[in-house]
N, C-alpha and C positions, 0 to 999 in steps of 0.2 A: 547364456549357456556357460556353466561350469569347466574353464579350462583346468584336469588332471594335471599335477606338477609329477614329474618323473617320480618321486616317491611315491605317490599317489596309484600313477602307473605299473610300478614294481611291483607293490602290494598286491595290487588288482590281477595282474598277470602272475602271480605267485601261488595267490587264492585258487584259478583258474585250475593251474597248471596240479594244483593238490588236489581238488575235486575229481579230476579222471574225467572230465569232458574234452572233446575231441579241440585241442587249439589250431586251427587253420590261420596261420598269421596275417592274412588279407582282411581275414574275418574282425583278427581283434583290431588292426588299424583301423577300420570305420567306427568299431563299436566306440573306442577310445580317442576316435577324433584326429587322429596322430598320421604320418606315414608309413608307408611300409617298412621305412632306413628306418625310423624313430625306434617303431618294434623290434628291428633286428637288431638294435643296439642295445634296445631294456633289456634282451633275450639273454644279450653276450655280457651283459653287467650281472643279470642273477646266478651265468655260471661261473662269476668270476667270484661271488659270494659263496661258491660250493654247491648252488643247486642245481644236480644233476640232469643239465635238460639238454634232449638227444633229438635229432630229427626223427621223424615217424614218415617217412616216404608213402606209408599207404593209405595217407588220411591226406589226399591233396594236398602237401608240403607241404605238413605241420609240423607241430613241436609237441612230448611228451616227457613223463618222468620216466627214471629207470625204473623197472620194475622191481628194483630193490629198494626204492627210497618208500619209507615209511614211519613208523614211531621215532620221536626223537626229532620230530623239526617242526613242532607247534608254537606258535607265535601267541602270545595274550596277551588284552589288555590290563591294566591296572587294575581294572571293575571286576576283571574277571579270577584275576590269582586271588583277589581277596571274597571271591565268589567260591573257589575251591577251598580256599584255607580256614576259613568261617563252614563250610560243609563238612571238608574234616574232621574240625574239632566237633562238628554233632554227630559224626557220624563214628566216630571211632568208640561213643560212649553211649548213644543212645539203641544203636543198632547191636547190642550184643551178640545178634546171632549172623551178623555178616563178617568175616575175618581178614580185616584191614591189615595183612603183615606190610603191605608195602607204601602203608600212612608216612611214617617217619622217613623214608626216602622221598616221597614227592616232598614233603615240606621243607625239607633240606633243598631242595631244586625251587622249589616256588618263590625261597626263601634267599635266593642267593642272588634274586633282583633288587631287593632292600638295604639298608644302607646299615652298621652294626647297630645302632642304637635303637631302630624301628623292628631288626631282629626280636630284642630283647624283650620288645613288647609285646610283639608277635606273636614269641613261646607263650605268652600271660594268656592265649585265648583263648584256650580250653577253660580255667578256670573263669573265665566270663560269660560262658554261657550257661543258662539252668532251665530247667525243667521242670514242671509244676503238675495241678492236677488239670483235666478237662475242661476249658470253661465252661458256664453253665449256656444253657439254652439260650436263655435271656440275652447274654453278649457275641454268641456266634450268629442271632439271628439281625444282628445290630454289622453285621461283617461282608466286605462285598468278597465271597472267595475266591474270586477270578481274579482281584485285584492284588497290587504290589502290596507288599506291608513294609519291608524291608529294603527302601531306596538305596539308591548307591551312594547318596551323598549320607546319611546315616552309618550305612557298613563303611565308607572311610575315613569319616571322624571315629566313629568305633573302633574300627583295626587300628589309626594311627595315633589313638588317642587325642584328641585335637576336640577343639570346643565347635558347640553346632549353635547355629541360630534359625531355630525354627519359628513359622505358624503356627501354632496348637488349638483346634476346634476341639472341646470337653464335650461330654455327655449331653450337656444340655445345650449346647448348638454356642456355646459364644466362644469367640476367636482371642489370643493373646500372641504376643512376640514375645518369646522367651531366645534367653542365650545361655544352653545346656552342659555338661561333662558327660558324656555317654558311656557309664563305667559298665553295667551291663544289662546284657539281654537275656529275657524269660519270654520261653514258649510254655505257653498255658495253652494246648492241642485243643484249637487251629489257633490262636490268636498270639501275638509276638507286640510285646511291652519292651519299655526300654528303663532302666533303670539311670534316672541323670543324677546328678550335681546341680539344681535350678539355681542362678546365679541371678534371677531377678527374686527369685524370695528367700534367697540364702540358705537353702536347706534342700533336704532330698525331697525327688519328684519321682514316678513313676508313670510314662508316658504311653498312651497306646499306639502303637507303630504304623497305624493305620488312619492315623488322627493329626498326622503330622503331616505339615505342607513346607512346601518353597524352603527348603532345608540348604543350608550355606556352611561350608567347611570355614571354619576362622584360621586364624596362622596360628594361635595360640595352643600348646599341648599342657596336660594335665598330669597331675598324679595320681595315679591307680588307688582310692581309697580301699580299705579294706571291706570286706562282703560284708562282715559284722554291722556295719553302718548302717546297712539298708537291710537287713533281714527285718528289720520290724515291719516294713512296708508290704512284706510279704506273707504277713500273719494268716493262714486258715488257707494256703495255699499249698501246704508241703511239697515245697519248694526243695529238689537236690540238685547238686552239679552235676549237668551232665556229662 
């Protein structure tokens, strides 16, 4: 059995405690394996971090939030800010008819987890994403649509610009180890391609996102080539930034 380290604990009782389910503290000591003192102490460490947690007397000696706490105390992962900030940049250009005024304030906040130089690349990623025509039948019917196409470990060599070493199964079923530049992504409606740097055949590649396996961030970061490189690769697609 997985012994919870106090961080672990916090988290978990944090999670809880934002949900809106009833915390009976006798409750969470068994679920978390811990003592009762254990709990009354993680209790009095998150409101030492500022979260607002007040006995609730009518729920069998539990614990609650105020009923004022709310927006303003979301925690995310790394997967995940670069899961908003890769959405934003599609959505503030593809969605014309939704009105995103308050884009450039989240990104300014998403953004203020990053270090200044990972900033600057950051800003670049609207200009990395594009937009194409529909795939044809032929290739959507080739597509599992339930499945991922856009792994995590791809969107953060892509967001941080950083080389990728992938698997690559082709069209016709054979497999290569390639070590990529992931400069950008085209969504050709359903299908999401990658635009690399192929660094085993020294020239541009054009990756289908869905055909990519066992994907590894390298330490290594790149330089942004210009789009101009790779637009041949996308002949008969009319291809626009989104």
């Amino acid at each position: 059995m997985h012994i919870l380290s106090r961080l672990e604990r916090l988290d978990l009782l944090e999670s809880w405690l934002k949900s809106d389910e009833p915390l009976v503290l006798k409750h969470a000591a068994k679920e978390l394996g811990v003592s009762l003192r254990t709990v009354n102490r993680d209790i009095e460490i998150l409101r030492e971090r500022g979260v607002p947690v007040e006995a609730d007397r009518g729920r069998g000696g539990g614990v609650r939030l105020q009923s004022t706490w709310g927006v303003g105390r979301v925690n995310l992962t790394f997967e995940e800010v670069i899961d908003l900030l890769i959405g934003l940049a599609i959505g503030e250009h593809q969605h014309h008819a939704i009105q995103m005024a308050k884009a450039n304030s989240i990104r300014r906040k998403l953004l203020a987890s990053f270090s200044h130089p990972d900033q600057r690349r950051i800003n670049s990623l609207r200009d990395r994403i594009r937009t194409g025509a529909t795939s044809s039948s032929e290739v959507i019917s080739s597509l599992d649509l339930d499945g991922i196409q856009v792994g995590d470990q791809l969107k953060r060599a892509f967001f941080l610009m950083r080389a990728l070493e992938i698997d690559y199964t082709d069209g016709q079923g054979a497999m290569s180890v390639r070590t990529v530049e992931p400069h950008y992504l085209v969504h050709n409606p359903p299908v999401w391609y990658v635009m690399c740097w192929d660094r085993l055949r020294n020239d541009i590649r054009t990756f289908r996102c869905d055909r990519i396996d066992n994907a590894s961030v390298a330490d290594e970061q790149f330089a942004l080539r210009p789009f101009a490189e790779f637009a041949r690769t996308m002949e008969g697609n009319d291809t626009e930034r989104i």
